[in-house]
C-alpha positions in Angstrom: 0.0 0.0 0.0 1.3 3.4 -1.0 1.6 6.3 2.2 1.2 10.1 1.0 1.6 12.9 2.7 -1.1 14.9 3.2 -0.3 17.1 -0.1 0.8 14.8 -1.7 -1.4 13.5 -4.9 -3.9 10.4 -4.2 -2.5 8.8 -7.6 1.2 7.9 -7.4 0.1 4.2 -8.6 -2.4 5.0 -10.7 -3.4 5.9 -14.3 -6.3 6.2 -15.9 -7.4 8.3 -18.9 -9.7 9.4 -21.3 -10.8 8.9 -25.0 -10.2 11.2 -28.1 -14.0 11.3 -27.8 -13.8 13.8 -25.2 -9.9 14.6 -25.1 -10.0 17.9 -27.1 -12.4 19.4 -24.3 -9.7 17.6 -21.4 -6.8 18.9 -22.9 -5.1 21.8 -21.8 -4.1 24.6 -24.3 -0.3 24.1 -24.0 -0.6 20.5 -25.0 0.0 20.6 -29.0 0.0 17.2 -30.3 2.1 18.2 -33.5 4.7 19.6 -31.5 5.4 17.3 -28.8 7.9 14.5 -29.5 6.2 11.0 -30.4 6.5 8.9 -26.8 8.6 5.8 -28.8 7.8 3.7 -25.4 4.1 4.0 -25.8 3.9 1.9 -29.0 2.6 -1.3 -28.8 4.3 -3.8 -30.6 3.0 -7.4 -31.4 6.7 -8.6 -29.7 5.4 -7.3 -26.5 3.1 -10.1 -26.1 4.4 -13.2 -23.8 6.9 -15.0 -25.8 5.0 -18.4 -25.8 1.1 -18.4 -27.2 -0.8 -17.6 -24.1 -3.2 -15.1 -24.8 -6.1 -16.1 -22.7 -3.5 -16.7 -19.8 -2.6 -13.8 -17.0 0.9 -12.8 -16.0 0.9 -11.1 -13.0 4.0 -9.5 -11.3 3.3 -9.5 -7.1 5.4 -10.6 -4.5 5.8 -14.3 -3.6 3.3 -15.1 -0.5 4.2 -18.4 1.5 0.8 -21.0 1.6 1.7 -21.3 5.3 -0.5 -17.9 6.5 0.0 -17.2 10.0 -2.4 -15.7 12.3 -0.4 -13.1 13.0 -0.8 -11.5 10.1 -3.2 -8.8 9.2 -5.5 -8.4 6.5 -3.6 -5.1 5.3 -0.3 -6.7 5.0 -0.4 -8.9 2.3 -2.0 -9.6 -1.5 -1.0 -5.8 -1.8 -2.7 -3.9 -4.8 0.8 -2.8 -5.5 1.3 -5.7 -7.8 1.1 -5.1 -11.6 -0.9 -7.7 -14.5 1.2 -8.0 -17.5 -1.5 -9.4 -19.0 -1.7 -8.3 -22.8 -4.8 -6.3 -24.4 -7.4 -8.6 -26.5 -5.0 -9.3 -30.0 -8.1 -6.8 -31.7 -7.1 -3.5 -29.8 -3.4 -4.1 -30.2 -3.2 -2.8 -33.3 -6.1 -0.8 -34.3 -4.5 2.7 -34.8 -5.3 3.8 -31.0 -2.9 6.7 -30.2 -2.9 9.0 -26.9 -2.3 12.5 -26.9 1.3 13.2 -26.6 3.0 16.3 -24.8 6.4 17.9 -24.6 8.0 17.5 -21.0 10.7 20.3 -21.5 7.9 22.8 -22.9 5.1 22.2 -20.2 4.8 25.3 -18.1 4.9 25.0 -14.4 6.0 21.7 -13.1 7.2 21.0 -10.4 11.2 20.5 -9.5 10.9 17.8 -7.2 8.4 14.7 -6.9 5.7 15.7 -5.0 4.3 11.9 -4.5 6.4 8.3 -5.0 4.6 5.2 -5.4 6.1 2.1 -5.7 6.3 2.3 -9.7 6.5 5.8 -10.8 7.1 9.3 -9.1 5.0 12.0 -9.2 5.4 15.9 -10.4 2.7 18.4 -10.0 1.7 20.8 -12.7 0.4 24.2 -11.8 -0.4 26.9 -14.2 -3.2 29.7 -14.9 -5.3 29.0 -18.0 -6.6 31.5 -20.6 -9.5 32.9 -18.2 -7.4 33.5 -15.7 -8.4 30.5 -13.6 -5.6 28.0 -12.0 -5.2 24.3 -13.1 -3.4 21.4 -11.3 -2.4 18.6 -13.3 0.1 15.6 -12.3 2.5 14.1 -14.4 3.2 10.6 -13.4 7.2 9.5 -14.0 8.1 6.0 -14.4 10.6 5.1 -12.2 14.6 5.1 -14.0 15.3 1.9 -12.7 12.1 0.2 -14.0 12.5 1.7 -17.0 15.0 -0.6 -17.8 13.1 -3.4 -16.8 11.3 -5.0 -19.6 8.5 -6.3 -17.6 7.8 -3.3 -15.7 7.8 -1.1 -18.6 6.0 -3.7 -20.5 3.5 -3.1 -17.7 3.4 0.9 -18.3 2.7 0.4 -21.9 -0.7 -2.0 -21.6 -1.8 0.1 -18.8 -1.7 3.0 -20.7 -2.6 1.5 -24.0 -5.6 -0.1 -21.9 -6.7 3.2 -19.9 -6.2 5.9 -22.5 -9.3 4.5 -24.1 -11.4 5.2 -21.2 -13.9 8.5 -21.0 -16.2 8.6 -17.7 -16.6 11.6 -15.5 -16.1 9.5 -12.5 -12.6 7.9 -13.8 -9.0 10.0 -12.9 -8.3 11.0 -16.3 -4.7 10.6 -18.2 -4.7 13.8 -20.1 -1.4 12.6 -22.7 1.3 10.9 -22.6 5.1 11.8 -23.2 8.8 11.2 -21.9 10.8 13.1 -19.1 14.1 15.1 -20.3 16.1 11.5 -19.8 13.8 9.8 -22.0 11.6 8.1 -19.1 7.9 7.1 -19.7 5.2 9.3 -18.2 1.6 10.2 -18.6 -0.5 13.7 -17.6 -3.0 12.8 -15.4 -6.1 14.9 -13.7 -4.8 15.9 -10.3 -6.7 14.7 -7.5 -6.8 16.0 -4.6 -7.0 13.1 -1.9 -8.8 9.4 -1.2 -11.7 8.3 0.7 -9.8 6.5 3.0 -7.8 9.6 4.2 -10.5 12.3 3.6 -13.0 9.9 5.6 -10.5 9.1 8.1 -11.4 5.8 8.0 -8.7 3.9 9.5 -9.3 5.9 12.9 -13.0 6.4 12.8 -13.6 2.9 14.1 -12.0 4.1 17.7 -12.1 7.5 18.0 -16.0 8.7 18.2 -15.1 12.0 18.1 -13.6 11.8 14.5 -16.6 9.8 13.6 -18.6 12.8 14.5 -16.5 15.2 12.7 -16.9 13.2 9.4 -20.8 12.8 9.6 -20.9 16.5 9.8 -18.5 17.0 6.9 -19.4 13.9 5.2 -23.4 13.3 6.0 -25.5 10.6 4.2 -26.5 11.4 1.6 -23.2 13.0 0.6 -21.3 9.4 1.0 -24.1 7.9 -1.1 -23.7 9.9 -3.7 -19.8 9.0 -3.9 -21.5 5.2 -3.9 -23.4 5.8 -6.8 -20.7 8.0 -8.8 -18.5 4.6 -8.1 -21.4 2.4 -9.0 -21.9 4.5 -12.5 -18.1 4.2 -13.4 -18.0 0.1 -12.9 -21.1 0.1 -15.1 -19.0 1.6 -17.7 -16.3 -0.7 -17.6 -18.5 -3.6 -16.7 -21.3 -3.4 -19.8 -19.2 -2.9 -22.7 -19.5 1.0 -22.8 -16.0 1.5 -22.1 -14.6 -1.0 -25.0 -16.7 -2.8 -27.6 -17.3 -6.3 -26.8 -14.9 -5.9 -23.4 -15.4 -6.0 -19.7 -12.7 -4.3 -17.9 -12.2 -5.1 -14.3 -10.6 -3.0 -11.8 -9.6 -6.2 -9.3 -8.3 -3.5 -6.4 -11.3 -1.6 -5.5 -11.1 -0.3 -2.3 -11.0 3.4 -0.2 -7.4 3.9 -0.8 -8.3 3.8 -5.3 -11.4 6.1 -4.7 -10.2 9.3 -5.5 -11.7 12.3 -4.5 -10.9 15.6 -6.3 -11.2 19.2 -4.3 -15.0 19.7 -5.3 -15.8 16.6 -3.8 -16.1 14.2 -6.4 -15.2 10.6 -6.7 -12.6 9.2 -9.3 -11.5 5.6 -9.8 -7.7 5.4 -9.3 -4.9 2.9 -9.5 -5.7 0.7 -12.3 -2.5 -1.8 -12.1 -4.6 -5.1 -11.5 -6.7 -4.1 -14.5 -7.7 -6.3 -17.1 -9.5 -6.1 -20.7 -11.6 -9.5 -21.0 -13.0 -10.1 -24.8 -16.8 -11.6 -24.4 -16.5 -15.0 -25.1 -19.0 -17.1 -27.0 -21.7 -17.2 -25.1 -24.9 -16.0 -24.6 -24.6 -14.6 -21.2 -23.7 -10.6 -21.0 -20.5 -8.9 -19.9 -20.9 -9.0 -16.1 -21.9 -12.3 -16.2 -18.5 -13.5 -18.1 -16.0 -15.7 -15.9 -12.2 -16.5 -16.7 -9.4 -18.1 -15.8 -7.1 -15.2 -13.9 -4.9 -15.3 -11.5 -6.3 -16.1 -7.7 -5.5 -14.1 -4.4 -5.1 -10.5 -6.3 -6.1 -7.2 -4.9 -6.0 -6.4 -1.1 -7.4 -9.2 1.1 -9.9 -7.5 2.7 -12.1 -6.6 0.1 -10.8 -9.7 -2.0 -14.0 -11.9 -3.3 -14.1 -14.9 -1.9 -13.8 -16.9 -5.3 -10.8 -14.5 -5.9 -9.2 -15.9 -2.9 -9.4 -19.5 -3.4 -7.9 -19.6 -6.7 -11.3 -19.7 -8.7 -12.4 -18.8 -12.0 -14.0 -15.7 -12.0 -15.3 -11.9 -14.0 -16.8 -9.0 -12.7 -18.9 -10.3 -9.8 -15.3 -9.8 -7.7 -15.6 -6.4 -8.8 -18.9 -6.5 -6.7 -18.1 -8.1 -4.2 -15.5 -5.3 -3.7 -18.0 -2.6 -3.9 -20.2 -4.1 -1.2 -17.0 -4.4 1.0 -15.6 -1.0 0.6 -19.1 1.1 0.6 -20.4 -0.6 3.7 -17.3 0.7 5.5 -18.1 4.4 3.4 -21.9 4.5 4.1 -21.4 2.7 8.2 -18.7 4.8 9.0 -17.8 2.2 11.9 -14.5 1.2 11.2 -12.3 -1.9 8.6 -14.4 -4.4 7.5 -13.5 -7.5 9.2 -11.3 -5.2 11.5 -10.4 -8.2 14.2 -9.5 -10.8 11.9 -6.0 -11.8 11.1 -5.4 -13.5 7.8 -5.6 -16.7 8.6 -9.5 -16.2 10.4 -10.4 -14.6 7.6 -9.1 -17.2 5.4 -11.6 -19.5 7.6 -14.7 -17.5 8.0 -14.6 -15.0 4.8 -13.2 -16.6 2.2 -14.1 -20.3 2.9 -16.8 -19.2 4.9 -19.8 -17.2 5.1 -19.4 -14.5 7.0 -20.0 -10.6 6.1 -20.1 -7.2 7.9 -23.5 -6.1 9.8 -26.0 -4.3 7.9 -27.1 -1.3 10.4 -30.7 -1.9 10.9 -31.7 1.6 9.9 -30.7 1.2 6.4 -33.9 1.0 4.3 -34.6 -2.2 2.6 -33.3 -1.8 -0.8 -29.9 -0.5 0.3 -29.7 -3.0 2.7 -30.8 -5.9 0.3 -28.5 -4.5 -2.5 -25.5 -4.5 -0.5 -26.4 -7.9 1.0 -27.0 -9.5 -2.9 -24.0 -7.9 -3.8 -21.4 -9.7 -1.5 -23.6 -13.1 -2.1 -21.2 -16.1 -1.8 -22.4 -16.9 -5.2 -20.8 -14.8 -7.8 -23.5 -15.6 -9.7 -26.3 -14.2 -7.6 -24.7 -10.6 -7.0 -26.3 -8.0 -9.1 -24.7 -6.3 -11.9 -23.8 -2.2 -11.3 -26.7 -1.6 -14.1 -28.8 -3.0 -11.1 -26.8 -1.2 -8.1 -27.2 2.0 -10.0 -30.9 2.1 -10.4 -31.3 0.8 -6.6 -28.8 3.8 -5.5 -30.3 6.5 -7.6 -34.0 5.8 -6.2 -32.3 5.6 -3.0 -31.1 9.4 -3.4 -34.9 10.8 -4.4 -36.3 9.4 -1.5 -37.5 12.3 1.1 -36.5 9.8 3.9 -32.8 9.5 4.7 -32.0 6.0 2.9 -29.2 5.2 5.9 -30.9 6.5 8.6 -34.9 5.3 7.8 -36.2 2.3 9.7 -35.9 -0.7 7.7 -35.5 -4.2 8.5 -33.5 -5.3 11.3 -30.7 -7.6 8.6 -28.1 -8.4 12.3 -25.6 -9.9 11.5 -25.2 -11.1 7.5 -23.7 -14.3 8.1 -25.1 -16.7 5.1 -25.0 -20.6 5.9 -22.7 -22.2 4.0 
């Protein structure tokens, strides 16, 4: 997991972009396609693909975790999100003609001197300048790291990611703006700058034990202010889950949780830190998109909002992706602390992943919220709803005149399903 300081940006390992459909209204005015130098690294190259035929198989670059999990260990220090799919783009985008805007390092006005953020791939440099009307912009510009650079794998890794996100166009998804090199020649992309994440601008690692920051957040953060960043994160997997996003594709995130929820200065949410990503091709069958299951790669994301299929090594598609959700906004709309806060690995192993056991669904959550977020962490991938679904549910949710998390429902206790 990547620590910021507090001003520092919330995307040091992400990137995520836009389309041409909407990049000449993203773009800033110093950004001149036909004068910036062409980003060599960016092209993707049939040679970049895995050297034996393994096109439907995943390559994923993570640490190696022992099968011996102790108890001792906590749910926040290990499967990190840090790790990185090398798993190439369907053979059809590879070489369709897709090309991201490109900018000129040396000629962008205002960047900063010094990183301003450091992830564990890349470094980050702030851009500040005053636009036409007189207003100020913040951009970021995201450096691959020199060392990695010269690692085929890792820079492997920067080109799908950016070949896979610059495609993207969706209000509620951090936007990469262009794409370039630094003065040495290193790979790096201009991303929207956002300001910080849910999990530090909710607090939510203390607000489990400290009532006082608890109240501090309601006040700054009330209901129907935290559903709203649900349903603006519900709206952005729809895109990448239906098809909107790429013809034919779902594209699942595979790390959603607070840390990747971005949320800019205004208050809005952006998806961030798409390194687990991957673009799935439907396959020949007559279910849709988000009902689609493949063979990837087992115990990936963060363990404690990891699907439970995810974690035993199962073949799965974008239900994780819900599962994730349920997770990750339970803790959002309950402000009451981590999900599954006293389990250690191992426990969790037992009674989450094998098991059946969930978070408590406060009682005062109104019956559609409540049975959303219960479908939606199902044992069953196949049972959770799709975000087409969680939308509609979340929308109606935010006209009702009664507050949705706070109007008398049905007493759910304690959602542990039978196995």
């Amino acid at each position: 997991m990547v620590e910021f300081a507090d001003s520092y940006p919330a995307h040091a390992d992400s990137t995520a972009c836009t389309t041409s459909r909407s990049m000449e209204k993203a773009v800033p005015s110093f950004i001149n396609r036909s004068k910036a130098p062409d980003p060599g690294w960016l092209v993707w190259k049939l040679s970049t693909r895995h050297s034996i035929d393994k096109g439907d198989v995943e390559e994923i670059t993570k640490p190696t975790d022992s099968e011996e999990r102790k108890e001792s260990v906590d749910l926040d220090s290990a499967c990190s999100g840090s790790s990185r799919s090398l798993r190439p783009l369907p053979s059809h985008l590879e070489n369709d003609g897709f090309q991201a805007k490109a900018f000129d390092y040396v000629t962008t006005p205002g960047v900063s001197t010094a990183p301003v953020g450091e992830g564990c791939q890349a470094h980050i440099f702030r851009v500040d300048r005053v636009n036409s009307k007189g207003n100020g912009e913040c951009f970021a510009i995201k450096v691959l790291k020199p060392d990695l650079a010269q690692q085929p794998d890792e820079l492997r890794a920067f080109q799908r990611e950016v070949n896979l996100l610059a495609r993207l166009d969706h209000e509620n998804i951090c936007c990469i703006i262009a794409v370039g090199s630094n003065p040495s020649g290193v790979p790096c992309a201009m991303l929207e700058w956002v300001h910080t994440t849910a999990n530090r601008e909710l607090e939510l690692v203390r607000i489990g034990s400290d009532p006082s920051v608890r109240a501090r957040i309601v006040q700054k953060w009330p209901n129907a202010k935290r559903l709203h960043l649900a349903r603006e994160l519900a709206g952005a997997l729809d895109y990448l889950h239906s098809g909107k996003a790429i013809d034919d594709c779902v594209v699942l995130h595979r790390d959603l949780k607070p840390d990747n929820y971005g949320i800019t200065s205004e208050g809005r949410l952006k998806l961030i830190d798409f390194g687990l990503a991957v673009c799935l091709r439907k396959t020949e069958d007559s279910r849709p998109l988000c009902r689609m299951q493949y063979e990837l790669t087992g115990n990936t994301g963060s363990c404690r909002y990891m699907a439970p299929e995810v974690g035993r090594n199962e073949e799965y598609g974008a239900g994780a992706d819900v599962y994730s959700f349920a997770i990750s906004m339970w803790e959002i709309l309950c402000l009451r602390g981590k999900p599954y806060a006293s389990l250690g690995l191992a426990e969790h192993a037992r009674r989450v992943i094998r098991g059946s056991l969930r978070p408590t669904i406060p009682p005062k959550w109104n019956d559609d919220i409540a049975m959303c977020i219960e479908a939606a962490w199902h044992p069953d991938q196949s049972k959770r709803p799709c975000f087409e679904d969680i939308v509609k549910v979340l929308a109606t949710a935010q006209q009702s005149r009664q507050d949705p998390l706070a109007a008398k429902g049905k007493a759910t206790g304690c959602m542990c399903i039978p196995a």
